[in-house]
C-alpha positions as CSV (number, residue, x, y, z in Angstrom):
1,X,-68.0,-110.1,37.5
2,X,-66.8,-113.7,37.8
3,X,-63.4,-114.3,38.6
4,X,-61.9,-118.0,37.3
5,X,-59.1,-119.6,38.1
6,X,-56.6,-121.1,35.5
7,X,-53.2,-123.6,36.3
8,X,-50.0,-121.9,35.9
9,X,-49.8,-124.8,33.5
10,X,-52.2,-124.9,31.7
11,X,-54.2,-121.8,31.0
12,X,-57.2,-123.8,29.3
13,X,-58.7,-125.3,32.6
14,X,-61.0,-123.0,33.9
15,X,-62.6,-123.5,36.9
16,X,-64.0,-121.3,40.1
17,X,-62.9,-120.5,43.6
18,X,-65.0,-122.4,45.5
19,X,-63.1,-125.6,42.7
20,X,-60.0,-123.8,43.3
21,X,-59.9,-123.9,46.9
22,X,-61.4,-127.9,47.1
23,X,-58.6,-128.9,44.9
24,X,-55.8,-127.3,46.2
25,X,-53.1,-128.3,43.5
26,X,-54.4,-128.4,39.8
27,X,-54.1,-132.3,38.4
28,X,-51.4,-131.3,36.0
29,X,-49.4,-130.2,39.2
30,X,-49.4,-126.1,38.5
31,X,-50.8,-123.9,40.9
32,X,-54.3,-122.1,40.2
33,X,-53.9,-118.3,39.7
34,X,-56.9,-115.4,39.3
35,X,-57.1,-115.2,35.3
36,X,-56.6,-111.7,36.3
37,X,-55.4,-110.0,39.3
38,X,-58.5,-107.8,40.6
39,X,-58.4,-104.3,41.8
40,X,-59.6,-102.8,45.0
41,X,-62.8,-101.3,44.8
42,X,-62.8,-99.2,47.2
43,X,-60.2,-95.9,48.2
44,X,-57.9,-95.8,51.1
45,X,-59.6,-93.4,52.6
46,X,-62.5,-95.8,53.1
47,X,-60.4,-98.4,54.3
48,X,-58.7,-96.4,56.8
49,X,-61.4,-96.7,58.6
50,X,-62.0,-100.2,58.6
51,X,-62.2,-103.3,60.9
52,X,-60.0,-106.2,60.2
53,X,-63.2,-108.1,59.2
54,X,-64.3,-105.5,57.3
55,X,-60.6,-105.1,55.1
56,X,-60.4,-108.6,55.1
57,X,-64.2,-108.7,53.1
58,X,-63.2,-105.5,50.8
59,X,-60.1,-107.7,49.2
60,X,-61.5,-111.2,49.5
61,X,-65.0,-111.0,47.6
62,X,-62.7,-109.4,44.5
63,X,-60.8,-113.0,44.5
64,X,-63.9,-115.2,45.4
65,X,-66.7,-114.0,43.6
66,X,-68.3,-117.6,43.5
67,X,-69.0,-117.3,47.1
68,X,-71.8,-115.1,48.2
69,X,-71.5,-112.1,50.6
70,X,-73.4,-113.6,53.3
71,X,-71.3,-116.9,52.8
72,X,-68.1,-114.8,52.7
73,X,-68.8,-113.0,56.0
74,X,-69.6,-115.8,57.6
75,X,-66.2,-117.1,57.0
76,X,-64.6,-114.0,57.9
77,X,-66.5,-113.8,60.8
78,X,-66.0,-117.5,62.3
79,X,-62.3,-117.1,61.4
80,X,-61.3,-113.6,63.3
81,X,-62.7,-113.8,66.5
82,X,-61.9,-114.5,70.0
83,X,-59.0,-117.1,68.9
84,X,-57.2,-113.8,68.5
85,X,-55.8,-112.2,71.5
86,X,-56.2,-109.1,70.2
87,X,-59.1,-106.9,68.9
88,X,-57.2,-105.0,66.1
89,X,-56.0,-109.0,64.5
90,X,-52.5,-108.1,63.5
91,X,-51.4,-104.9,65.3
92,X,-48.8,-102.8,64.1
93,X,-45.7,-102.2,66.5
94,X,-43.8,-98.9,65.5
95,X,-40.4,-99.9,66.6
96,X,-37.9,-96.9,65.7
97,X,-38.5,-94.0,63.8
98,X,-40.0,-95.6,60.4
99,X,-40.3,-99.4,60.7
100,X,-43.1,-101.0,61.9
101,X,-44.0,-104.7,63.1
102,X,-46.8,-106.3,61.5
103,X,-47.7,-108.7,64.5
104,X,-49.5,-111.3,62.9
105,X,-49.0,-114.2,65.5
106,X,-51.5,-113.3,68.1
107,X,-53.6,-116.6,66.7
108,X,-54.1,-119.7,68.6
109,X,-50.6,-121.1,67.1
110,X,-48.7,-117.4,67.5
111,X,-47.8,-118.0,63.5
112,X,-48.7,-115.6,61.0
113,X,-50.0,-118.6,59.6
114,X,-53.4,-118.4,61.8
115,X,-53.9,-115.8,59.5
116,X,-54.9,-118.0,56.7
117,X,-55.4,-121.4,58.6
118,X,-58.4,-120.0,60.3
119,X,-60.4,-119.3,57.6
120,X,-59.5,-121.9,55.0
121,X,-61.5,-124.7,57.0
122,X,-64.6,-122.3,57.0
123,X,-63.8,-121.5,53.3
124,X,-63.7,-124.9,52.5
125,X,-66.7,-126.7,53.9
126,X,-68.3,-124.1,52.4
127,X,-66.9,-125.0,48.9
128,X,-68.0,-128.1,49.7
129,X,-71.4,-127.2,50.4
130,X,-71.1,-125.0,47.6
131,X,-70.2,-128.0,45.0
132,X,-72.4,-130.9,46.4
133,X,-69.2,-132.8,47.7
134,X,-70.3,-136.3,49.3
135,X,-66.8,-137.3,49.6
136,X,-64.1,-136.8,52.9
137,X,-62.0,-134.7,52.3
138,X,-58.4,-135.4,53.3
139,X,-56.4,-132.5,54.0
140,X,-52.6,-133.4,52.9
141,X,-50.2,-130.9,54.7
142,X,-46.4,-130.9,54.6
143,X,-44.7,-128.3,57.3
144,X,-41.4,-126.6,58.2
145,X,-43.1,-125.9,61.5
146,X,-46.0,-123.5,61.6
147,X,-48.3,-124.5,58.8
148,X,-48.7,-127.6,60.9
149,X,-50.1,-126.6,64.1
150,X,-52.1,-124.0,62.4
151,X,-53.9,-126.6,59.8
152,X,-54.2,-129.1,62.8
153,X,-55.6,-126.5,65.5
154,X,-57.8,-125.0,61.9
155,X,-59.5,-128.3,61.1
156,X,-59.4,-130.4,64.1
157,X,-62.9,-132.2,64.5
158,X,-64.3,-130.8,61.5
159,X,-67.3,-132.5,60.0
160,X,-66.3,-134.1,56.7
161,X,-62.9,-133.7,57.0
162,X,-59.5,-135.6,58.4
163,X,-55.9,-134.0,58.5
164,X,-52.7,-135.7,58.2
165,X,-49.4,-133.5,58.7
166,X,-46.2,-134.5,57.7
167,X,-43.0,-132.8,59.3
168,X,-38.9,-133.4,59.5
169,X,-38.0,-135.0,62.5
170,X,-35.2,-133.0,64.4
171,X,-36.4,-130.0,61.9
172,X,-38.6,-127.9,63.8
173,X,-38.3,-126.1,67.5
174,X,-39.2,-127.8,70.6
175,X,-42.4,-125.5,71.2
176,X,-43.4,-126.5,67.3
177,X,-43.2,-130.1,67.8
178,X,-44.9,-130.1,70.9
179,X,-48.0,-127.6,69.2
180,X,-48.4,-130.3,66.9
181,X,-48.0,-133.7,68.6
182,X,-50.2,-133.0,71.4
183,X,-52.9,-132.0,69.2
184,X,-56.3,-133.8,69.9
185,X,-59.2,-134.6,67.4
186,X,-60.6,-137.5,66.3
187,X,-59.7,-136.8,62.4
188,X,-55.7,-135.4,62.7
189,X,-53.0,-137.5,62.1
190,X,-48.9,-136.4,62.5
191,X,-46.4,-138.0,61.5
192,X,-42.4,-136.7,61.6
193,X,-40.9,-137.6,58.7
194,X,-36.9,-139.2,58.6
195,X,-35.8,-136.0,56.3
196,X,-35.9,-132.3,55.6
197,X,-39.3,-129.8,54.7
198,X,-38.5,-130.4,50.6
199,X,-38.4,-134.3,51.1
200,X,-41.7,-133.9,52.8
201,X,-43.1,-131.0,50.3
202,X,-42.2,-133.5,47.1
203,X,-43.7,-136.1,49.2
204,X,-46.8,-134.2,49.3
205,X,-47.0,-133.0,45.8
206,X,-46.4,-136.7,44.7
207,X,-48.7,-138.2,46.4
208,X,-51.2,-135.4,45.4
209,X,-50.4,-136.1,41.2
210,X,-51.0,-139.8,41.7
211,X,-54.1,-140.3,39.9
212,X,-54.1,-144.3,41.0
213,X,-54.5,-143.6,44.7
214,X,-56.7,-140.6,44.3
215,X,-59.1,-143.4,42.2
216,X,-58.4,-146.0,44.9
217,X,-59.1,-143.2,47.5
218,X,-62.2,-141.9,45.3
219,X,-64.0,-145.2,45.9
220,X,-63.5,-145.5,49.4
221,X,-64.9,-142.0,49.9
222,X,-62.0,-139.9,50.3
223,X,-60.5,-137.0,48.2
224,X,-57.3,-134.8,49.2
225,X,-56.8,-131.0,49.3
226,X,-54.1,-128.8,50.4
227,X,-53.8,-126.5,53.3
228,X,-50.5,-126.0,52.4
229,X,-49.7,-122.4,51.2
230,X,-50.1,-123.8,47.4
231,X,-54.0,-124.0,48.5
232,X,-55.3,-120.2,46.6
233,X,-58.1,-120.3,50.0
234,X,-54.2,-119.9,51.8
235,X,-52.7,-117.0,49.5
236,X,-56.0,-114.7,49.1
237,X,-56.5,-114.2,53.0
238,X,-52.8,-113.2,53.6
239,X,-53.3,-110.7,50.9
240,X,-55.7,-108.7,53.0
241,X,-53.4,-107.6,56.1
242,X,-50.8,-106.1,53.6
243,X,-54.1,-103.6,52.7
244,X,-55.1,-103.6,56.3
245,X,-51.6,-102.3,57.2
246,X,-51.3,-99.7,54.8
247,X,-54.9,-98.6,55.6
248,X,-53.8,-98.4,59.5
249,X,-50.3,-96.1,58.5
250,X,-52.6,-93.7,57.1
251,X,-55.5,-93.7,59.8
252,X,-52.7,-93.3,62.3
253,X,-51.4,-90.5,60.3
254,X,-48.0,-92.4,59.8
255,X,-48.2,-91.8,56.3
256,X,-49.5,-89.4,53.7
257,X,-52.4,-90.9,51.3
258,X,-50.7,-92.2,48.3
259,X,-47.5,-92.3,49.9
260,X,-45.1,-95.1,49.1
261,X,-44.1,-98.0,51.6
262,X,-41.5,-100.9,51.6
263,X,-42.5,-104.6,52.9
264,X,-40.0,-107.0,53.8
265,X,-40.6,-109.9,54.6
266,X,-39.3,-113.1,56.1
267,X,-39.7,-115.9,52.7
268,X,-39.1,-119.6,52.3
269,X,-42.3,-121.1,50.4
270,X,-42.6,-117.8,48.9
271,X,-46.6,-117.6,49.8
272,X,-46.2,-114.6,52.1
273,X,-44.5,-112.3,50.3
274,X,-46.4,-113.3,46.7
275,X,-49.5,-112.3,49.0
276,X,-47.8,-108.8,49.4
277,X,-47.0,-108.3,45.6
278,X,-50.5,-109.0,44.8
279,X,-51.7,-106.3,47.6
280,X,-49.4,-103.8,45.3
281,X,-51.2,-105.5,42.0
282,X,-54.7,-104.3,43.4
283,X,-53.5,-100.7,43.9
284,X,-51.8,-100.3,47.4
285,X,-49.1,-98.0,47.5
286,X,-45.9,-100.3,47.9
287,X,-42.5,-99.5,46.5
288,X,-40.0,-102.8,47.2
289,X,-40.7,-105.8,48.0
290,X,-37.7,-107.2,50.2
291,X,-37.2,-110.5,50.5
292,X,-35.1,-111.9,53.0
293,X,-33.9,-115.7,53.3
294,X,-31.7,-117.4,55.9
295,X,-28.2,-119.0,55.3
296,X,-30.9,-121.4,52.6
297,X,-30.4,-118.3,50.6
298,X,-31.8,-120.2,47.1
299,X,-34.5,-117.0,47.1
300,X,-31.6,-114.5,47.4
301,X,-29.4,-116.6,44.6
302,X,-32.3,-116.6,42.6
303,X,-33.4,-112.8,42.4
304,X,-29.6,-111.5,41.9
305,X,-28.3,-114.3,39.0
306,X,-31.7,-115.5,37.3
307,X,-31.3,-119.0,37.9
308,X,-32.9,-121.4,40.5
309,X,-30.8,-124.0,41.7
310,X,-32.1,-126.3,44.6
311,X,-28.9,-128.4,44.3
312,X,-26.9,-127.3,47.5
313,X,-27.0,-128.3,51.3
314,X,-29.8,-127.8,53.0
315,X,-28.6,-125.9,56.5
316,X,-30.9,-126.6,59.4
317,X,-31.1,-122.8,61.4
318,X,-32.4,-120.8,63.8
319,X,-35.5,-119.8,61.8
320,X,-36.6,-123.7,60.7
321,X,-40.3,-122.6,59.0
322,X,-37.7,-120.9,56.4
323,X,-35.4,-123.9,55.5
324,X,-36.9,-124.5,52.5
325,X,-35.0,-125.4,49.3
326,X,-38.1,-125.3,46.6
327,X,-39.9,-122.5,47.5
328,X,-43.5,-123.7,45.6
329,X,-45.4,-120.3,45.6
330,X,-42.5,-118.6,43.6
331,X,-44.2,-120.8,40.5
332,X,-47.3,-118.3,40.7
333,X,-44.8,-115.5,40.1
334,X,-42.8,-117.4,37.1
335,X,-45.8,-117.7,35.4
336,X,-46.7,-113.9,35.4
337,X,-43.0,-112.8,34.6
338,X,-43.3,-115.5,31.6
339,X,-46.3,-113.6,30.5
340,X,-48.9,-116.0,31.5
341,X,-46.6,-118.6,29.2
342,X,-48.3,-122.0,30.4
343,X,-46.1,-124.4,28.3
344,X,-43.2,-121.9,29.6
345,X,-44.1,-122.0,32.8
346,X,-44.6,-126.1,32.8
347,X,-41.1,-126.4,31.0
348,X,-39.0,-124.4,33.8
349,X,-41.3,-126.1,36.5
350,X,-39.7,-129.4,34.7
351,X,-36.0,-128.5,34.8
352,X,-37.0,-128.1,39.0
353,X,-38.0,-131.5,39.4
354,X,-35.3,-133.2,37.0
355,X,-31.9,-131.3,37.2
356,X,-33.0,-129.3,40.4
357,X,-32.6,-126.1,38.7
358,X,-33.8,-123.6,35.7
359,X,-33.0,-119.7,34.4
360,X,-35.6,-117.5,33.6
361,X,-34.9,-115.2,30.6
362,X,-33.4,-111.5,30.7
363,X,-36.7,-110.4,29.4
364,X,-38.4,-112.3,32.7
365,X,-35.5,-110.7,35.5
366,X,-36.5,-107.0,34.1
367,X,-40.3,-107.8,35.5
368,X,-38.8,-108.7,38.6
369,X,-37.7,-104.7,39.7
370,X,-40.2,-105.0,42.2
371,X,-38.6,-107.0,44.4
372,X,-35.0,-106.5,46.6
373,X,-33.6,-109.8,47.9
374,X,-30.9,-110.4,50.9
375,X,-29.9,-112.6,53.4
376,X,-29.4,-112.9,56.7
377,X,-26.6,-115.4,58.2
378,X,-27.0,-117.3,62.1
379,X,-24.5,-114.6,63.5
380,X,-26.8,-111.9,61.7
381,X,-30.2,-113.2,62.8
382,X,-28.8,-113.3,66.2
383,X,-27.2,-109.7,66.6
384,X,-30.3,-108.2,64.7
385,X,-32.5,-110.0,67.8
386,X,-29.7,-108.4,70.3
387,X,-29.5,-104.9,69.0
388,X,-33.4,-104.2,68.4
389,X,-33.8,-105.6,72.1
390,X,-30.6,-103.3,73.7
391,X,-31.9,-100.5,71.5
392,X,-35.8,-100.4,72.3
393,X,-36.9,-103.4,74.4
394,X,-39.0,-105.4,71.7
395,X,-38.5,-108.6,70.9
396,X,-38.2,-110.3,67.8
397,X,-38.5,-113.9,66.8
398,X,-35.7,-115.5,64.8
399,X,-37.4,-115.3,61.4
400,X,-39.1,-111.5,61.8
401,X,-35.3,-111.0,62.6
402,X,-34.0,-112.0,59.5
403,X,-36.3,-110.3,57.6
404,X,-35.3,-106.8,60.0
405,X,-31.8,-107.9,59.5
406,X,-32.3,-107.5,55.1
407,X,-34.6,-104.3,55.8
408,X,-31.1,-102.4,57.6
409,X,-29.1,-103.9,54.8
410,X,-31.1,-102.7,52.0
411,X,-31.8,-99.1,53.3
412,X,-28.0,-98.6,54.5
413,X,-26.9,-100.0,50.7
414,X,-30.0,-98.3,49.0
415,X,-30.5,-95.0,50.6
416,X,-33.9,-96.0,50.6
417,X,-35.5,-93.3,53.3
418,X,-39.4,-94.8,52.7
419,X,-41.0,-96.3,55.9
420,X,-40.7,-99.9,56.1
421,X,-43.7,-102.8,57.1
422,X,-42.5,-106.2,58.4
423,X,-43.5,-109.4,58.7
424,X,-43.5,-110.8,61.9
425,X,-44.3,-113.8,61.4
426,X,-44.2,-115.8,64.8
427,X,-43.8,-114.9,68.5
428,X,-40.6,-115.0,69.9
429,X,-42.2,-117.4,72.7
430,X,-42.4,-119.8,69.9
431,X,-38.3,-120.0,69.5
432,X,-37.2,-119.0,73.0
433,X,-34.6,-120.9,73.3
434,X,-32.5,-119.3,69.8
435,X,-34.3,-116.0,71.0
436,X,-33.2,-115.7,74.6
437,X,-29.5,-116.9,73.9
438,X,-29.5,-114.1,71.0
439,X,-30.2,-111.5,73.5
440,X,-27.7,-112.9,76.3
441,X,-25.2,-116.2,75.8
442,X,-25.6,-117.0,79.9
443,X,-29.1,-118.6,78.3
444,X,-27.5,-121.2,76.3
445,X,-28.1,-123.7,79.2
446,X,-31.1,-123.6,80.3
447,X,-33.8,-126.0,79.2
448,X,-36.2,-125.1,76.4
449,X,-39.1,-124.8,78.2
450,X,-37.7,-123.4,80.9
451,X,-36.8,-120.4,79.0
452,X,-40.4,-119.8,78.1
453,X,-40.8,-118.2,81.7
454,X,-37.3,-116.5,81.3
455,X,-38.7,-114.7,77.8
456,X,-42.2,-113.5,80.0
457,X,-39.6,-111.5,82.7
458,X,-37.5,-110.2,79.8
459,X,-40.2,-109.3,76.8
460,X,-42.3,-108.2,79.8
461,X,-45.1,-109.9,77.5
462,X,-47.8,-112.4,79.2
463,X,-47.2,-115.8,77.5
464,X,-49.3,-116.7,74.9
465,X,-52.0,-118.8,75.7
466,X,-51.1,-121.7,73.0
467,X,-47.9,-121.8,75.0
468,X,-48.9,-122.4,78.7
469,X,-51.5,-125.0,77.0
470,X,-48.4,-127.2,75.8
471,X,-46.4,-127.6,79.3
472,X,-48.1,-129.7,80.5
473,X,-50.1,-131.3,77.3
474,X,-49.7,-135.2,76.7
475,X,-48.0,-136.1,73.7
476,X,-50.8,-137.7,71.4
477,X,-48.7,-138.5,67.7
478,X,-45.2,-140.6,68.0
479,X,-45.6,-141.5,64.3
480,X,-42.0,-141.5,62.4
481,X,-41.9,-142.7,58.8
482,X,-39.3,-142.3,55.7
483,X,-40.0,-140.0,53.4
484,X,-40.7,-142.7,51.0
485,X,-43.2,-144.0,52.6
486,X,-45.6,-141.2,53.2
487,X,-47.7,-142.7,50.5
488,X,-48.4,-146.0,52.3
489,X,-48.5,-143.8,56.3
490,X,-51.7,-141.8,54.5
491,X,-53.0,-145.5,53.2
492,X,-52.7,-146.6,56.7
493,X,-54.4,-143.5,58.3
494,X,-57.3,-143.4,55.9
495,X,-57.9,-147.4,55.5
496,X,-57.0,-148.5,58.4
497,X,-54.5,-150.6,57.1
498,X,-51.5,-152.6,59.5
């Protein structure tokens, strides 16, 4: 059975994955969603036994059914290989008596954003292939921190495609900036922008609904995509290591078959966690769905009141990748809550962008039971870091932190007694400097990258490779622009212009 993809704003455009994933953004600006959420076709009790690979096939060829299985597994393949540094992909860490870490940062950027980021490039040129595309295509990303590296690292000399990566200056860590900046290839572009992650998300999303440049762009040979998490080649993959982890609780005999689990996870664009609501759409055994935000609590406002409301101040914290004001994946869910309501959908989407805010109906907040929402403040992030350390050794990173932080809340509140999978989204190496001062204040002087070798004595975990490849890395991008003027810095880029 085909499987078509529809906007969330206009149900009437119907196109396929392999479209889907080329596009990236639909041209009336929605996001493309499965006109219906597939099932698993296959029990737990298979899946138990599975590889990553092999999981990560089982869930994707139900979404992309324009791609063929020897196409499919060739992406899979490419994608989850030696860039991992370990054989099982994203391990599970059973820390206490019923939580367990899903590590999914042992990529070449230590950012559960590998996850996706390595196969979207292998997805994509084979889209390409797939749809006779003579054009370049320009991949247009905007990043809190960890989409960046990950889309550089992910399409860095491809053939037939050029990156450019937008970022707020003064808005990401040390290690990020430097992941990113000292990135080589011939076809990658970075560029910090003077302003927060939403200035630079709009930024994106305008430049991407301006049909003028994409015709001005269209003669010269170019045409954009998205590797941001709005791209459906981005959501699909992360989908597959919520089944992967519920396959490896009951192979481990952690869990009964059929029995229920809770997922929290860490959420500013929303992508990651929508990625675990569909897992629970195709049949796996998930109760909540916890969603945890930072003191940019617009997530946590949202799912206790009913109404969005981006107009507040923007805090810059200790987890960056999740200081995010317009979280753009939560449109996917609006539109299933309104019913599949298109013209609903569009007309919420709208009060967003003009008065910065909209409220769903009461008939919409009942189809949100699903989902638990809390937050974690700087002082809670950092104690959360402290205790799990003092208590069992392992060590967090400032957003898996949060997201452990809203778990404790919401079974101590709840009475909630079901074991409980989170996200762990990046490697503490990767924010040593908030990390190491959470577990002991005598840190709070020492240099950022001097701290990296602190974190190895105290996590007793080898360093990443990604990270001793950075020390001493030359910095390659010093491009700074306002975040008016991304339009022109992608001109520049692409044409060459001064």
């Amino acid at each position: 059975m085909s499987l078509y993809y529809k906007s969330t704003r206009n149900s009437e455009l119907k196109i396929s994955a392999s479209e889907a994933i080329l596009k990236g953004l639909a041209p009336d600006g929605g996001l493309f969603v499965p006109e219906k959420l597939p099932v698993l076709d296959v029990s737990m009790a298979a899946l138990k036994n599975m590889t990553y690979q092999e999981t990560a096939y089982a869930v994707m060829k139900q979404f992309l059914t324009d791609f063929t299985e020897e196409e499919l597994k060739d992406c899979i393949d490419k994608a989850y290989d030696g860039k991992f540094d370990t054989e099982e992909i994203a391990p599970l860490a059973k820390v206490g008596g019923d939580t367990y870490f899903l590590e999914l940062f042992h990529g070449a950027t230590i950012a559960f954003k590998d996850m996706a980021l390595s196969i979207l490039p292998h997805l994509m040129t084979t889209a390409a292939k797939k749809n006779h595309v003579e054009n370049e295509i320009v991949i247009l990303t905007a990043t809190s921190g960890d989409t960046g590296k990950a889309a550089l690292a992910g399409f860095a000399d491809v053939e037939g495609a050029r990156i450019i990566v937008f970022y707020p200056k003064n808005g990401v860590s040390k290690v990020q900036e430097l992941q990113m900046t000292t990135q080589k290839g011939s076809n990658v572009e970075v560029c910090a922008i003077h302003g927060n992650f939403d200035d630079a998300q709009s930024g994106v999303k305008a430049i991407f609904e301006d049909q003028e440049l994409a015709k001005e762009l269209e003669e010269k040979g170019y045409q954009f995509s998205s590797a941001n998490s709005i791209n459906i080649g981005r959501l699909v993959p992360q989908v597959a290591y919520y089944v992967y982890a519920y396959a490896k609780l009951l192979a481990n005999e952690e869990i009964g078959e059929g029995e229920e689990i809770n997922v929290a996870v860490p959420t500013g664009n929303f992508g990651n966690i929508l990625a675990a609501y569909y897992a629970k759409r195709m049949g796996v055994p998930i109760g909540k769905l916890i969603c945890a935000s930072n003191e940019n609590k617009v997530l946590f406002d949202f799912f206790g009141t009913g109404t969005y409301d981006r107009n507040r101040g923007f805090v810059l914290t200790s987890s960056p990748s999740m200081d995010i004001l317009v979280s753009s994946n939560l449109e996917r869910l609006i539109y299933l809550i309104t019913g599949e309501d298109d013209r609903k959908t569009k007309e919420l989407m709208g009060g967003l962008t003009g008065d910065g805010n909209y409220t769903i109906t009461e008939e919409m907040a009942k189809k949100l039971s699903d989902f638990e929402a809390g937050f974690a403040t700087e002082e809670d992030t950092a104690e959360c870091i402290r205790h799990i350390y003092e208590e069992t050794g392992y060590v967090l990173d400032t957003h898996t932190a949060v997201a452990a932080y809203v778990c404790r809340q919401y079974r101590d509140k709840s009475g909630d007694g079901r074991k409980c999978v989170v996200a762990s989204t990046a490697s503490p190496y990767k924010f040593a400097k908030s990390v190491m001062t959470a577990i002991d204040g005598k840190y709070k002087a020492m240099d950022d990258l001097a701290l990296l070798r602190e974190l190895k004595t105290v996590s007793g975990v080898e360093m990443p490779q990604a990270i001793k490849d950075i020390l001493d890395a030359k910095v390659l991008h010093t491009l700074e622009c306002d975040a008016d003027k991304m339009k022109e810095t992608v001109k520049a880029f692409l044409m060459c212009e001064n």
